[in-house]
N, C-alpha and C positions, 0 to 999 in steps of 0.2 A: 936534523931540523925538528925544533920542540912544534907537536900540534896544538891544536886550540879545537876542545872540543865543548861541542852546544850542545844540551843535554835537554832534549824532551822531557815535560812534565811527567808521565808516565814512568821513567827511568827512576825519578825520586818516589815518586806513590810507590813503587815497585820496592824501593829496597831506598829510603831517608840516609844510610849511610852512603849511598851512590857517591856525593861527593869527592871522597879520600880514595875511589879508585881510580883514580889516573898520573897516580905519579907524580913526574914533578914537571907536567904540563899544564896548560890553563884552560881549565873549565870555565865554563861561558854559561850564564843563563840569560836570555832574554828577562826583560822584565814582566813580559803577556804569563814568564813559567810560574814567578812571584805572582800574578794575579790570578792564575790559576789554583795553585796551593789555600791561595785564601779563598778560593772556593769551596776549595773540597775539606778545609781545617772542621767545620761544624758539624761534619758526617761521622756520624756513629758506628762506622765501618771500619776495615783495615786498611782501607783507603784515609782516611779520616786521619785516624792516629797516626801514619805513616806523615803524612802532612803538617800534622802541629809539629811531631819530631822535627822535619826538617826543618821548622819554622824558628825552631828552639835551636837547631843545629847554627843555623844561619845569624843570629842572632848573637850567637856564643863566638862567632867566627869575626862579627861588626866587631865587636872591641878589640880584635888585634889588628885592625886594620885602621886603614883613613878614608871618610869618602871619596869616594871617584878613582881610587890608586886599587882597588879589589884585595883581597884579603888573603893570607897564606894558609895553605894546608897541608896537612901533617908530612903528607911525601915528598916536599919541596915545591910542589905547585901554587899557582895563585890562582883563587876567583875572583870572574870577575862578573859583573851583574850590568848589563847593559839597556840603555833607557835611549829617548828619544831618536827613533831612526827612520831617516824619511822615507818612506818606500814610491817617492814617487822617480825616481831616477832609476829604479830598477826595468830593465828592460822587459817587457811584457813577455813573461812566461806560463802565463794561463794559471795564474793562483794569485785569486781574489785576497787584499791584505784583509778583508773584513772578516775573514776566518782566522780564530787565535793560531790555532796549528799551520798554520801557509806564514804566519810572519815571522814563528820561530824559523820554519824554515827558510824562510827570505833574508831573516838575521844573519845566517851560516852562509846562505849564496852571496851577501853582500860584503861578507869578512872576506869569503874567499878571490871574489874579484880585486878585493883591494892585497891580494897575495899572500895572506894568512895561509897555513897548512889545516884545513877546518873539516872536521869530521864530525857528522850528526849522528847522535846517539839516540836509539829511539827505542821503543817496544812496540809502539806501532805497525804491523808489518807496510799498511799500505801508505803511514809515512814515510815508511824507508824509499819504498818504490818511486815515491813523487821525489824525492832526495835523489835518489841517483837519476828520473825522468832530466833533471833541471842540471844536473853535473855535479854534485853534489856525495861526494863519496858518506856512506853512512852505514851505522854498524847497529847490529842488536849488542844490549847490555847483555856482557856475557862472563861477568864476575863467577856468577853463581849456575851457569849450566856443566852439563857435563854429556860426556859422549853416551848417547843413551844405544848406541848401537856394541856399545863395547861396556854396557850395565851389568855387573855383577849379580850373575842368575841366585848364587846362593847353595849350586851344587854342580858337578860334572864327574864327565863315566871316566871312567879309569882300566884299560885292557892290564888286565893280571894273570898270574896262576889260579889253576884251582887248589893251589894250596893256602894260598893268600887267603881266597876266601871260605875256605873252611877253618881257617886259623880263626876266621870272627865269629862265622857260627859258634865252634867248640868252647873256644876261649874266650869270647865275650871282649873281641880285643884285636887292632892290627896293627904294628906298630908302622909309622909312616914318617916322612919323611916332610917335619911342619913347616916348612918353608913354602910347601906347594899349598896352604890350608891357611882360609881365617879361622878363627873363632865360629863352631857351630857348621862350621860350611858341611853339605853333606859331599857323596862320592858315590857310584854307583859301580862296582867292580863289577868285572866281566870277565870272563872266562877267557881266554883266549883261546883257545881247542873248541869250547864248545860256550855259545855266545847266548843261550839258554839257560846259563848257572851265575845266575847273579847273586849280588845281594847290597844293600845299601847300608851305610857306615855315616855318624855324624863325627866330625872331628872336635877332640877334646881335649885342649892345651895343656894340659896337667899330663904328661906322661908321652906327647906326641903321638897321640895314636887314634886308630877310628874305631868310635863301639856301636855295636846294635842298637838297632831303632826300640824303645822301649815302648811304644804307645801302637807300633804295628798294625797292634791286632785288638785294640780296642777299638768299644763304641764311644763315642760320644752322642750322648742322647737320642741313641738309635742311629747315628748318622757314621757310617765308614769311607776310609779315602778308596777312590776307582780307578785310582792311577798314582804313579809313586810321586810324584808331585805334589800333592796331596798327602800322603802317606808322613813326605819332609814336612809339610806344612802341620801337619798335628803334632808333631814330634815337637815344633818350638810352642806353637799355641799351650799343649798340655804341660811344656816343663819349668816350672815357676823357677828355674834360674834364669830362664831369659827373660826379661822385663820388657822387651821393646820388640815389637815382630812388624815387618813389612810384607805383606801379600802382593804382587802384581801380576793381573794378567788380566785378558781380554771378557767380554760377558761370557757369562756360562761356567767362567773355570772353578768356581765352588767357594772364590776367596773370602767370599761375605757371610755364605753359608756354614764355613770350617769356623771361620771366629766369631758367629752368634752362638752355635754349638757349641765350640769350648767355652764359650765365657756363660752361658748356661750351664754346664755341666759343672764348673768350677763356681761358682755361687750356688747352685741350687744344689749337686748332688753331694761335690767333694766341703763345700760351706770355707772355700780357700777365702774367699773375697766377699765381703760384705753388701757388693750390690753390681752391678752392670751397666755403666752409663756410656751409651751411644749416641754418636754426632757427626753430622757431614754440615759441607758449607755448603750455605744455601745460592744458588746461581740461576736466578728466574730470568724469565726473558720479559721484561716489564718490571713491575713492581715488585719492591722486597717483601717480606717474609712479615711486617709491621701493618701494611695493609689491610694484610687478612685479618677475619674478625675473630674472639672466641680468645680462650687462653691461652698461654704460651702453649700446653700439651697440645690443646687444638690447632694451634697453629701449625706445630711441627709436624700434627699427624700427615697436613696433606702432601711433607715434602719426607714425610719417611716413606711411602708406600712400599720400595722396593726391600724395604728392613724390616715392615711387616708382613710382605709376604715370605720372606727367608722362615720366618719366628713360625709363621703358620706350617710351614712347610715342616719346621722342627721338633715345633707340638705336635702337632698329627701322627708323626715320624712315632716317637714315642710313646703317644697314648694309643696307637695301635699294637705293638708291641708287649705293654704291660695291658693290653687289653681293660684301659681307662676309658669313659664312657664320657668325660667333662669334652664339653667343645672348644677349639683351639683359640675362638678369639677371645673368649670365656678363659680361658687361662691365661692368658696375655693380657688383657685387661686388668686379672689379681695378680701380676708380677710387678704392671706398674702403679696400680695403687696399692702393694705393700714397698715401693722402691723397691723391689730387687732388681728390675731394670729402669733406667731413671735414662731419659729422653731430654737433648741439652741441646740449645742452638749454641754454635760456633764463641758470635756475638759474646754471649753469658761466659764460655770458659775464661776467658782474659780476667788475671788477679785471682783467681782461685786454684786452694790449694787440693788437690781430692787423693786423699787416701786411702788406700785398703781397696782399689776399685780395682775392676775387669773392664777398661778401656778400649771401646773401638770409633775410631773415626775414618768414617768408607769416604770414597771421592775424593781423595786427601790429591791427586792429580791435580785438582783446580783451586787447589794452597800456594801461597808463594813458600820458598825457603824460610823466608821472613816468621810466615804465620805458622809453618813444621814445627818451628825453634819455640815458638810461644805456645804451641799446644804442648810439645812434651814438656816443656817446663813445667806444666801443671800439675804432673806426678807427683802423686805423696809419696809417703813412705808404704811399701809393701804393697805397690800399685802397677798393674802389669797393659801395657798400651799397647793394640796391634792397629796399622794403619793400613789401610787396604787402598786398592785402587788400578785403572788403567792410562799409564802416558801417554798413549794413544788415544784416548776418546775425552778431549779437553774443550772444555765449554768457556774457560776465561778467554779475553780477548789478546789479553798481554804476556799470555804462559803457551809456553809447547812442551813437546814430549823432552825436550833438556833443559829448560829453564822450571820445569816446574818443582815443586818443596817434594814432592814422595822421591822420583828420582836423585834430587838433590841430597837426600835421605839415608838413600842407602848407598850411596857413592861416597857419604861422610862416615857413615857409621860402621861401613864393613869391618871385620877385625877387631869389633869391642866383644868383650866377653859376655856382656849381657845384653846383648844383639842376633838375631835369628832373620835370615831373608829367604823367598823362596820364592821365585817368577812361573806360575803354572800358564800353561800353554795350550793344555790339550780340553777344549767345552764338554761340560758333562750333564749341559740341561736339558738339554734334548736333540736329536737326529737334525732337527731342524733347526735349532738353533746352530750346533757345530757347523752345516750346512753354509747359514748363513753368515758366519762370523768369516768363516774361509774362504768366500765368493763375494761377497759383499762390501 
């Protein structure tokens, strides 16, 4: 039995292709979801543009159809766009029709008493709830999540010989067996006699085999990894064959601190990259980011905070070291008024090309897939992006830890050759912090 499925506004703000996933069953929008869209078309947001798309999609979809007969889609389905429906013969279910979102879902309760097979699609979670309160069978859009319990960490141990792993210390080389190996993936061998003699190996397609960590036992701007974790995580940040690196883990794990580090140490000390531009999405609880007064750097200062204290943390690091006397905000200050590091709201990246840059955008968790796709597309040529973040700690309303763009990320990208991932685990900011990530 073909379904009939009514597609919450959010579903298309979410992801404007929404449409052509379902087959070649029949997608339903109310018309409150068309008066919705035309709400949200004049926002200068990703919401916004997401909107005109669909608006443009829909559109493009009218000329192959006829009024009132709904329109075909590419998998064999039809939409169809539903208008005048009286909700006064719906039996009283305790949802007010003077709420947009209660008549989409009234629209679905009233298909399905007339015997329709109707399932509501939503990203709202507590639309869902009211959807199945009423009978109402209903589904999150789950084109684009993925099993985030079974996310590719980006390494794993491997009980060996200790021959095996003296073959890599000696030889700089082990040859393995690439079917068990992405691209980059690291490996942590183990001794099997004695679980004390380890050593970690990055896998390297060219030859099938794991070589030594080459960056070990560097600094980066005074800053060294405290756990192997960390250790894999410098190894992609420092090696300009990888182009694209994803960090994940919970606060504390160092992931923001490793890639303000490298991407300093690689513009200022190695002079690989001609500047350093950093960006997270802005996600306020009230007012956007436009509000605020002062220029755009003033604006973004008050929603970098946590990227200026990493930076201080990494000045200091190193003007202690070379026993430099200039103060930390004082050097930070001359990074961004020479651009070497150049501070970008989200917003501004869309349509620009940037090349030659040391790329980090933190918080990338509360990105859809959508807006993942349009930030890396912004890579120039000889431009290196690492995206950082925690699935777990999500501020959007319509993203969780498997629908969101970082996970989405690396579930897509594992296995490219210029792709590097690494999920740290263990918090290194302090006693109390670890403390409290693990109890709290």
């Amino acid at each position: 039995m073909k379904k009939t499925f009514v597609l919450d506004t959010n579903v298309i703000l979410h992801n404007p292709h929404s449409l052509e996933s379902f087959e070649d069953n029949t997608v339903l929008l109310p018309i409150e979801v068309l008066e919705e869209l035309d709400r949200f078309k004049s926002s200068h947001d990703e919401k916004g543009r997401n909107a005109r798309e669909a608006i443009r999609t829909l559109d493009a979809l009218r000329q192959k159809g006829k009024p009132g007969e709904g329109y075909p889609l590419g998998g064999g389905g039809r939409l169809k766009i539903l208008t005048g429906i009286d909700f006064t013969d719906v039996v009283d279910l305790g949802l007010s029709d003077s709420v947009v979102d209660n008549r989409i879902l009234l629209t679905g309760y009233m298909l399905k008493q007339k015997g329709e097979n109707v399932i509501f699609v939503s990203k709202d979670i507590n639309a869902r709830i009211k959807a199945d309160a009423i009978g109402l069978t209903s589904v999150d859009y789950e084109k684009e999540k993925v099993e985030i319990d079974e996310l590719y960490l980006g390494w794993h141990s491997i009980s060996t010989t200790k021959e095996a792993i003296d073959e890599l210390y000696k030889k700089k080389e082990h040859k393995v067996d690439g079917r068990n190996f992405f691209a980059n993936e690291f490996a942590l061998l183990v001794d099997n006699e004695n679980p004390k003699h380890t050593a970690i190996g990055r896998y390297r397609e060219e030859g099938e085999s794991l070589i030594p960590l080459i960056f070990n036992k560097s600094n980066i701007m005074s800053i060294r990894p405290r756990n192997k974790e960390q250790a894999m995580a410098m190894e992609l940040l420092l090696n300009d064959e990888v182009s694209l690196v994803t960090l994940l883990g919970p606060a504390g794990t160092g992931k923001t601190l490793l890639a303000l580090a490298a991407g300093l140490q690689k513009v200022t000390k190695e002079k690989k990259y001609e500047g350093m531009l950093i960006s997270r999405p802005v996600m306020p609880v009230g007012k956007d980011i436009g509000y605020l007064p002062g220029t755009k750097e003033e604006k973004l200062e008050s929603w970098m905070g946590p990227i200026f204290d990493n930076l201080e943390y990494i000045v200091n690091s190193d003007r202690k070291d070379r026993n430099i006397k200039i103060q930390a905000k004082t050097q930070i200050d001359r990074y961004i008024k020479e651009e070497i590091i150049e501070l970008e709201a989200m917003t501004f990246m869309r349509g620009r090309s940037i090349p030659n840059r040391f790329i980090i955008i933190d918080e990338v968790q509360n990105m859809t897939p959508h807006e993942v796709k349009t930030v890396i597309s912004r890579a120039g040529n000889a431009t290196k992006m690492v995206l950082t973040g925690d699935p777990y700690q999500i501020d959007s309303p319509y993203l969780d830890s498997s629908s969101n763009g970082l996970a989405y990320c690396v579930e897509k990208m594992k296995g490219q050759k210029m792709y590097g991932h690494i999920t740290l685990e263990r918090s290194e900011r302090s006693p109390l912090a670890s403390l409290a990530a693990e109890l709290l």
